[in-house]
PyMOL Python script that loads the backbone (N, CA, C, O; Angstrom):
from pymol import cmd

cmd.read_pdbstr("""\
ATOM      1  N   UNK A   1       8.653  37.875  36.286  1.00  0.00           N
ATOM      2  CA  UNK A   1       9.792  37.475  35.481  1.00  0.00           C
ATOM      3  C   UNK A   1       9.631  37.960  34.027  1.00  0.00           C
ATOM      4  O   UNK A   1      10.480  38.639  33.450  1.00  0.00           O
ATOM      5  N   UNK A   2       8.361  37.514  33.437  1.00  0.00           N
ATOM      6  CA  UNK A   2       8.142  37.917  32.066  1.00  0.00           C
ATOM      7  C   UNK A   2       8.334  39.983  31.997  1.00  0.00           C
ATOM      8  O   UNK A   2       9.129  40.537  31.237  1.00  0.00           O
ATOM      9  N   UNK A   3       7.634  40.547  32.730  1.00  0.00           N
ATOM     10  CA  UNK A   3       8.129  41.990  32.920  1.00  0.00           C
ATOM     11  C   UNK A   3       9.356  42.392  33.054  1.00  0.00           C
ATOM     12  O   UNK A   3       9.722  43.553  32.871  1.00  0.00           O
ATOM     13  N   UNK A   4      10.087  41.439  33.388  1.00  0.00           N
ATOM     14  CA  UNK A   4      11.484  41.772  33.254  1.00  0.00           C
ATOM     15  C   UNK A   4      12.258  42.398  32.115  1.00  0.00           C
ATOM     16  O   UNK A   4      13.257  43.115  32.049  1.00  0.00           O
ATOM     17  N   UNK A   5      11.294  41.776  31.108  1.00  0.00           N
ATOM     18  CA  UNK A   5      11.939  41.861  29.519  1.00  0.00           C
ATOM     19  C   UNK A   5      11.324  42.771  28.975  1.00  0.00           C
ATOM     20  O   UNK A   5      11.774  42.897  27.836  1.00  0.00           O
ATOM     21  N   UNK A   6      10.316  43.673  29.226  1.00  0.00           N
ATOM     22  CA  UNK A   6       9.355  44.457  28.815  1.00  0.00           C
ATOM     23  C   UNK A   6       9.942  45.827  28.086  1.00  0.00           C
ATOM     24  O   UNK A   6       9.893  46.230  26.924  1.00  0.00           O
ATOM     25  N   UNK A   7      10.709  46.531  29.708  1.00  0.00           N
ATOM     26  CA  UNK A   7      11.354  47.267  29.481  1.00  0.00           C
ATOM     27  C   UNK A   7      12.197  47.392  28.632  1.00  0.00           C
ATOM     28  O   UNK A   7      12.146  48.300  27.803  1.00  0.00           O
ATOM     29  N   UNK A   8      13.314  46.337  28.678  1.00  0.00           N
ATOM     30  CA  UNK A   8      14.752  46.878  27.627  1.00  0.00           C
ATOM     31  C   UNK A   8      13.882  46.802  26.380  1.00  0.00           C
ATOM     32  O   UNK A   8      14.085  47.747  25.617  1.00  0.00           O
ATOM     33  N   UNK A   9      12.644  45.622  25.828  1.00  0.00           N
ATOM     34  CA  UNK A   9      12.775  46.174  25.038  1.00  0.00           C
ATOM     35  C   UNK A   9      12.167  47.251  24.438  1.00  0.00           C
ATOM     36  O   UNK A   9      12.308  47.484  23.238  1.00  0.00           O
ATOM     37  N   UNK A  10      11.493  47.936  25.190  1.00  0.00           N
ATOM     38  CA  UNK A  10      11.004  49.003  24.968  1.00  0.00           C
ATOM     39  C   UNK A  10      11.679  50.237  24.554  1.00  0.00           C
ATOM     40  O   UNK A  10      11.217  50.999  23.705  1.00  0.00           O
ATOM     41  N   UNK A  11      13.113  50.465  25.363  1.00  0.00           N
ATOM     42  CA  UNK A  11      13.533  51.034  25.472  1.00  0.00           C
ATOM     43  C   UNK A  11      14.185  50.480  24.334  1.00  0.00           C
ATOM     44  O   UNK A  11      14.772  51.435  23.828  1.00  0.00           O
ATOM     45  N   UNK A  12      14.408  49.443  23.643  1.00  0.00           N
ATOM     46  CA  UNK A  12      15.236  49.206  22.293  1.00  0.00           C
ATOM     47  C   UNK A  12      14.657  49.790  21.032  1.00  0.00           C
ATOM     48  O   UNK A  12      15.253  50.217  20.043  1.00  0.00           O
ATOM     49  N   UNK A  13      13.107  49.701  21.330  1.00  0.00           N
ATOM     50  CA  UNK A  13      12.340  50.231  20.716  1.00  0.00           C
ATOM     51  C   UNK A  13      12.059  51.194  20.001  1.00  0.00           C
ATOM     52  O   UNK A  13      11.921  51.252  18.779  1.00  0.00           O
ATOM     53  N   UNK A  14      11.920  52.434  21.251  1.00  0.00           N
ATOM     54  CA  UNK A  14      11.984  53.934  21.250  1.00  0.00           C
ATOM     55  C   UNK A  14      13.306  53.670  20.694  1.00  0.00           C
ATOM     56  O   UNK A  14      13.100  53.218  19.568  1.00  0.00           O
ATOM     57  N   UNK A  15      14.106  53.705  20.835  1.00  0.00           N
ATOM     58  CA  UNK A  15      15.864  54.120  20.090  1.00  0.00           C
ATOM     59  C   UNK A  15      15.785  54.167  18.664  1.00  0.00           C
ATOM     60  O   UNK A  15      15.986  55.263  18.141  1.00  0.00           O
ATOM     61  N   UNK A  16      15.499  53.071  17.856  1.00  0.00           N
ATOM     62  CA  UNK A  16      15.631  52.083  16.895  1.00  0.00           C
ATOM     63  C   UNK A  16      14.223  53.795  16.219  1.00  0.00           C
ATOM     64  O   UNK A  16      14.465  54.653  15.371  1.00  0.00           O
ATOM     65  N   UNK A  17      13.125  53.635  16.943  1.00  0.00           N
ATOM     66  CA  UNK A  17      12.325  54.663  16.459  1.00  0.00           C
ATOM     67  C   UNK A  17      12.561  56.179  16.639  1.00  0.00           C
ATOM     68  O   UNK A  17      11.950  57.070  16.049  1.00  0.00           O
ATOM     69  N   UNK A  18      13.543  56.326  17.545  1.00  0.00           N
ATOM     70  CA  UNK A  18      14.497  57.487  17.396  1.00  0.00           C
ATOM     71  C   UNK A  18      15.242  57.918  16.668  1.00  0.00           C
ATOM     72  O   UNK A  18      15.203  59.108  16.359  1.00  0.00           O
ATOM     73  N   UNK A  19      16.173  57.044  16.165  1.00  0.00           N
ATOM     74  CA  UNK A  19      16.893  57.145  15.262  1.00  0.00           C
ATOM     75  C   UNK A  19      16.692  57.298  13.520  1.00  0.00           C
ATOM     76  O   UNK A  19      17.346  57.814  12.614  1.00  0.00           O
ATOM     77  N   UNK A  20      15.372  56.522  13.630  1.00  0.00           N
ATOM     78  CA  UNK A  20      14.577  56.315  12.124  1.00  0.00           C
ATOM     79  C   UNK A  20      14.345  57.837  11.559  1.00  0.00           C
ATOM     80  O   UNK A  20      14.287  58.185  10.380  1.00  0.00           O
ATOM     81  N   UNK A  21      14.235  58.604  12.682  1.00  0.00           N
ATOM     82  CA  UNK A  21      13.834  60.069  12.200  1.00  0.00           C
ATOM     83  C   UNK A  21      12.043  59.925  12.569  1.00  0.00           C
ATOM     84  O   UNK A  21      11.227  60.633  11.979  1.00  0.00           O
ATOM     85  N   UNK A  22      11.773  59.244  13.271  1.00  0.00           N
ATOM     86  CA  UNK A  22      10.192  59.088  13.530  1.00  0.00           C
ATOM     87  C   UNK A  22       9.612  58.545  12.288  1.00  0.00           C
ATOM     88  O   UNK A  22       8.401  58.762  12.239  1.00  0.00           O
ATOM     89  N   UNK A  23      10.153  57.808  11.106  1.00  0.00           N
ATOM     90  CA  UNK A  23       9.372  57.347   9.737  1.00  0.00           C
ATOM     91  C   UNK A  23       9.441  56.175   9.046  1.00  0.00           C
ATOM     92  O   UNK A  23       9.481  55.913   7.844  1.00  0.00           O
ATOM     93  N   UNK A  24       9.453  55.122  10.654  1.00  0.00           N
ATOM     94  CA  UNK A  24       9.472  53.810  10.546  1.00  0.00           C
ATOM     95  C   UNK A  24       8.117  53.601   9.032  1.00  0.00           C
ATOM     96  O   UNK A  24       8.203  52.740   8.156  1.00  0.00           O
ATOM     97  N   UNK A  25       7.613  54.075   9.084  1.00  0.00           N
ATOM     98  CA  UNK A  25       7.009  53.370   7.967  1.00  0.00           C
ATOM     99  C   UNK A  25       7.054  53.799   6.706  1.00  0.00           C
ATOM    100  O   UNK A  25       6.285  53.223   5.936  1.00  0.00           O
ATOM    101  N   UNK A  26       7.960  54.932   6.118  1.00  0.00           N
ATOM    102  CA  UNK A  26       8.783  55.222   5.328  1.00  0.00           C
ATOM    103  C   UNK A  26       9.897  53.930   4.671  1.00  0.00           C
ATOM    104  O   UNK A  26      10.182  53.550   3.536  1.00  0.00           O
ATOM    105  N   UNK A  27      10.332  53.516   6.142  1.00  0.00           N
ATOM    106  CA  UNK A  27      11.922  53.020   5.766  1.00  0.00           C
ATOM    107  C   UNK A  27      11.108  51.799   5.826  1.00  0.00           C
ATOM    108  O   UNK A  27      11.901  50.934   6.197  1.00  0.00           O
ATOM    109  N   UNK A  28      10.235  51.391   5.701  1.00  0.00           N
ATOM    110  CA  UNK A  28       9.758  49.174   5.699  1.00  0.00           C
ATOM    111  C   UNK A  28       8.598  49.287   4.296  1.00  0.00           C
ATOM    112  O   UNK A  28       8.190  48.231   3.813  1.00  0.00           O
ATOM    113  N   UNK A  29       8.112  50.674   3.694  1.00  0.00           N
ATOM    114  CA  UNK A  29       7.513  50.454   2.322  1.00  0.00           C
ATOM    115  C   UNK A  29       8.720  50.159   1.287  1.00  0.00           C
ATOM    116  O   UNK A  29       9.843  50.656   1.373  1.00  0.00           O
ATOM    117  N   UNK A  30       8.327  49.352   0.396  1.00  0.00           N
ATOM    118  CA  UNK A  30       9.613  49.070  -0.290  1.00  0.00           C
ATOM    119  C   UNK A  30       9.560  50.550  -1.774  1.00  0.00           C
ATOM    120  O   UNK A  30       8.735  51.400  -2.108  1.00  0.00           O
ATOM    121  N   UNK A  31      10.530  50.259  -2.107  1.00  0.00           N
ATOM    122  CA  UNK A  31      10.894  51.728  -3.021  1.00  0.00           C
ATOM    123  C   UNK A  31      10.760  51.354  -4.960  1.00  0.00           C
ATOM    124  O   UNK A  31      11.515  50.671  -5.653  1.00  0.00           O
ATOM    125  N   UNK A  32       9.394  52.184  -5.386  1.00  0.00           N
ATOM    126  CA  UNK A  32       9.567  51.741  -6.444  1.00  0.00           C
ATOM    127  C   UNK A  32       9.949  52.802  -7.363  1.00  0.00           C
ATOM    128  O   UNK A  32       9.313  53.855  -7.368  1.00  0.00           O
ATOM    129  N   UNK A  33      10.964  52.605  -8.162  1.00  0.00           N
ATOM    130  CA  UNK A  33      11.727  53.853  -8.965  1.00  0.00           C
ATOM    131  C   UNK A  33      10.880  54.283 -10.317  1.00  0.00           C
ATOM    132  O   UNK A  33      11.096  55.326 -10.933  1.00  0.00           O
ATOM    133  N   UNK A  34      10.085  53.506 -10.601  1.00  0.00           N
ATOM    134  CA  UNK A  34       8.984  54.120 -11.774  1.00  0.00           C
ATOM    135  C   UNK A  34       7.513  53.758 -11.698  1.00  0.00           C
ATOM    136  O   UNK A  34       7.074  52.869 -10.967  1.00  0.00           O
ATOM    137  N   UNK A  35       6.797  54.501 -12.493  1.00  0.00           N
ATOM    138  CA  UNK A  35       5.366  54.054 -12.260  1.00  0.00           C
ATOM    139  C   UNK A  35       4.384  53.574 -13.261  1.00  0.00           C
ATOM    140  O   UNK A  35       4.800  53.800 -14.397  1.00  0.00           O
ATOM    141  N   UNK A  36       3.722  53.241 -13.250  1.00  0.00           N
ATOM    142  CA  UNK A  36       2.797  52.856 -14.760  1.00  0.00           C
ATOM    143  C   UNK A  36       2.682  54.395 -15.720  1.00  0.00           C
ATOM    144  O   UNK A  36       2.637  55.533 -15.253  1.00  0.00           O
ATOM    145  N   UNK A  37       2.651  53.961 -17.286  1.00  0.00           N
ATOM    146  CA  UNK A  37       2.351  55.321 -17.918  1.00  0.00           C
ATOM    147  C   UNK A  37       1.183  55.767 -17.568  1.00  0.00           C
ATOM    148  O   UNK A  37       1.014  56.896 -17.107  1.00  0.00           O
ATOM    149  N   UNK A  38      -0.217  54.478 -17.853  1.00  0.00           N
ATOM    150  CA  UNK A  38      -1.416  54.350 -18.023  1.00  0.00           C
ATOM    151  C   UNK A  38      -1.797  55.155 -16.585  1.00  0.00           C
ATOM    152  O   UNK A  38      -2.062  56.355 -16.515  1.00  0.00           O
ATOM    153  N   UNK A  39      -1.755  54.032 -15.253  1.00  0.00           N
ATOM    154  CA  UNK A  39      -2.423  54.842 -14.395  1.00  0.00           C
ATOM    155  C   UNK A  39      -1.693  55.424 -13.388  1.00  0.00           C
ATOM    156  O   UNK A  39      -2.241  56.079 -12.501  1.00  0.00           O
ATOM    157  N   UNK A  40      -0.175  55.197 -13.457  1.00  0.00           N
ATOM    158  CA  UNK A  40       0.341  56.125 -12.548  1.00  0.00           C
ATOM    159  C   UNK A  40       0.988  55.730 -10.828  1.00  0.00           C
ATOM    160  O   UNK A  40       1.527  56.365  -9.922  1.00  0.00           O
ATOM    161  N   UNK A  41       0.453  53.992 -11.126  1.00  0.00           N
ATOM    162  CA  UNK A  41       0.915  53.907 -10.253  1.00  0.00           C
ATOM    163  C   UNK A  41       1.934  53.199  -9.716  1.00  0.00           C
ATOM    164  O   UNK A  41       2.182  52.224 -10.426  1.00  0.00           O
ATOM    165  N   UNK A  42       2.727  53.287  -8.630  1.00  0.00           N
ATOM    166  CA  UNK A  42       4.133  52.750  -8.753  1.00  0.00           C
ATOM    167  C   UNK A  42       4.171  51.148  -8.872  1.00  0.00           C
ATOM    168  O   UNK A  42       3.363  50.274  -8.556  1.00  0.00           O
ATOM    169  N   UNK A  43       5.605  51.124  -9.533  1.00  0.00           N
ATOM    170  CA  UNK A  43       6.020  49.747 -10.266  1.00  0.00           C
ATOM    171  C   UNK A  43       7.693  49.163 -10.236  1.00  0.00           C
ATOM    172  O   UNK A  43       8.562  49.853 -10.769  1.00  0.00           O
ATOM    173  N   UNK A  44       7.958  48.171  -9.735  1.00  0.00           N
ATOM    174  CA  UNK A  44       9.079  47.786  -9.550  1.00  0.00           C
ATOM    175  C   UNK A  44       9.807  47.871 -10.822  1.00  0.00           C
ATOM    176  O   UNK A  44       9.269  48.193 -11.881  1.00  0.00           O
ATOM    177  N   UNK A  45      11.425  47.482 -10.641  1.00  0.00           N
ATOM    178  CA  UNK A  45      12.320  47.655 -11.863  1.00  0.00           C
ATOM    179  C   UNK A  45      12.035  46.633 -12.925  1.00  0.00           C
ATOM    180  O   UNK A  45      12.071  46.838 -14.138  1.00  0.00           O
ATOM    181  N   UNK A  46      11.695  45.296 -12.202  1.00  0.00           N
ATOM    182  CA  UNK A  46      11.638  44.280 -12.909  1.00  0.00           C
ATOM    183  C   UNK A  46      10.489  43.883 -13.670  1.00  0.00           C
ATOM    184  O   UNK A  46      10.579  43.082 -14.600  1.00  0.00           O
ATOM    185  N   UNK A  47       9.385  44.425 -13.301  1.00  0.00           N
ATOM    186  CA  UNK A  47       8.052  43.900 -13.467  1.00  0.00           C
ATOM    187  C   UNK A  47       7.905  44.110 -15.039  1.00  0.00           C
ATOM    188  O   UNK A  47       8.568  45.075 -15.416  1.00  0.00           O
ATOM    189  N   UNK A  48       7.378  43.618 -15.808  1.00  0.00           N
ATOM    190  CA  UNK A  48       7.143  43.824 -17.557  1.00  0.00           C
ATOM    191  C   UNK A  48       5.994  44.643 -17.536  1.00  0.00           C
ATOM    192  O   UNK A  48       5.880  45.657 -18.225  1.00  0.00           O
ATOM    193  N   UNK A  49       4.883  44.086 -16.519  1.00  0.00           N
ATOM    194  CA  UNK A  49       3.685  44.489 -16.304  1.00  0.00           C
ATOM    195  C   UNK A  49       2.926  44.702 -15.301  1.00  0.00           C
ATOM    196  O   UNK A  49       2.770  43.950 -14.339  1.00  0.00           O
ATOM    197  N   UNK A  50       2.284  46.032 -15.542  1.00  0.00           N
ATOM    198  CA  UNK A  50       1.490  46.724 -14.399  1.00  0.00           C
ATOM    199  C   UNK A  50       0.619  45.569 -13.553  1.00  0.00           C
ATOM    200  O   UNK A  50      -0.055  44.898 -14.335  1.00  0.00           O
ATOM    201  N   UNK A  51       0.485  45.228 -12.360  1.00  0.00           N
ATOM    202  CA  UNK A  51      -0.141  44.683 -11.496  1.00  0.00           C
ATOM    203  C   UNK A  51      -1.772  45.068 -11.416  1.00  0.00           C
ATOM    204  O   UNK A  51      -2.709  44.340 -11.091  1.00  0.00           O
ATOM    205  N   UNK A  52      -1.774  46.532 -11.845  1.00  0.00           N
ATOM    206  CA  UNK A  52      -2.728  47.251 -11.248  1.00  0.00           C
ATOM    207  C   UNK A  52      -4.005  47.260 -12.722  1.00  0.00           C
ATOM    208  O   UNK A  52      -5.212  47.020 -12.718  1.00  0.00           O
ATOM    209  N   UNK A  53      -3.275  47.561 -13.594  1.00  0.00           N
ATOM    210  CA  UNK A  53      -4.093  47.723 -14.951  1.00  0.00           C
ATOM    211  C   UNK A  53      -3.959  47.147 -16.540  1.00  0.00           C
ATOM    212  O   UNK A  53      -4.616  47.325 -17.566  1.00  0.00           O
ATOM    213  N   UNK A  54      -2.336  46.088 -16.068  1.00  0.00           N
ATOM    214  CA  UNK A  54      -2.043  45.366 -16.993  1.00  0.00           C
ATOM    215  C   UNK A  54      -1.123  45.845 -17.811  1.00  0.00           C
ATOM    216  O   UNK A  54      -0.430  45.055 -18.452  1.00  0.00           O
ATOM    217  N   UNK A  55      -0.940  47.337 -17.945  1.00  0.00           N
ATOM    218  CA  UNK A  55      -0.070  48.060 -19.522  1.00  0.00           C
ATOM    219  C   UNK A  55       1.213  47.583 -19.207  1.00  0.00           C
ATOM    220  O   UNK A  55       1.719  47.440 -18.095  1.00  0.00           O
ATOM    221  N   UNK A  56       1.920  47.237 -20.901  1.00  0.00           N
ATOM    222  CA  UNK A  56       3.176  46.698 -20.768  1.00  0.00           C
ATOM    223  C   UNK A  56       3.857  48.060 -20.001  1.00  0.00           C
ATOM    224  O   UNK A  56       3.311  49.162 -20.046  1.00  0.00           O
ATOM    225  N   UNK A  57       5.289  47.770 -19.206  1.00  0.00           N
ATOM    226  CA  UNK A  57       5.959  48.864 -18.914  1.00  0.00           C
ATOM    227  C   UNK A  57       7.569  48.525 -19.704  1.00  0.00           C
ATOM    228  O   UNK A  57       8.477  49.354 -19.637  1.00  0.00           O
TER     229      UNK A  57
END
""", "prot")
cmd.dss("prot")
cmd.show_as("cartoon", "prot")
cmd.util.cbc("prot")
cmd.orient("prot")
C-alpha cells in the first residue's frame, strides 16, 4: 500500500526537477544583490552589517 505512493511521487519529482533546468539548488539559495566591501562576501539588502566580518555596509 505504502509503495503505492512512491511512484507518482517520484515521478512529481523528476518533473518539478525537469523543469528547474536541472538547478534545484540554484533556485532554493536565497539571492543576495550586494556584498561586503571588506571581504567580499555576499549580503542581504537589509542587513547594516556584515555577518561575516562586522564592516558597516
Amino acid at each position: 500500500m505504502f509503495l503505492m505512493w512512491i511512484v507518482p511521487l517520484l515521478l512529481i519529482g523528476f518533473a518539478v526537477y525537469a523543469i528547474s533546468g536541472n538547478k534545484l539548488v540554484t533556485v532554493l539559495k536565497p539571492v543576495a544583490d550586494r556584498t561586503c566591501p571588506q571581504c567580499n562576501q555576499a549580503a542581504q539588502n537589509n542587513w547594516k552589517n556584515c555577518p561575516h566580518c562586522g564592516q558597516a555596509l
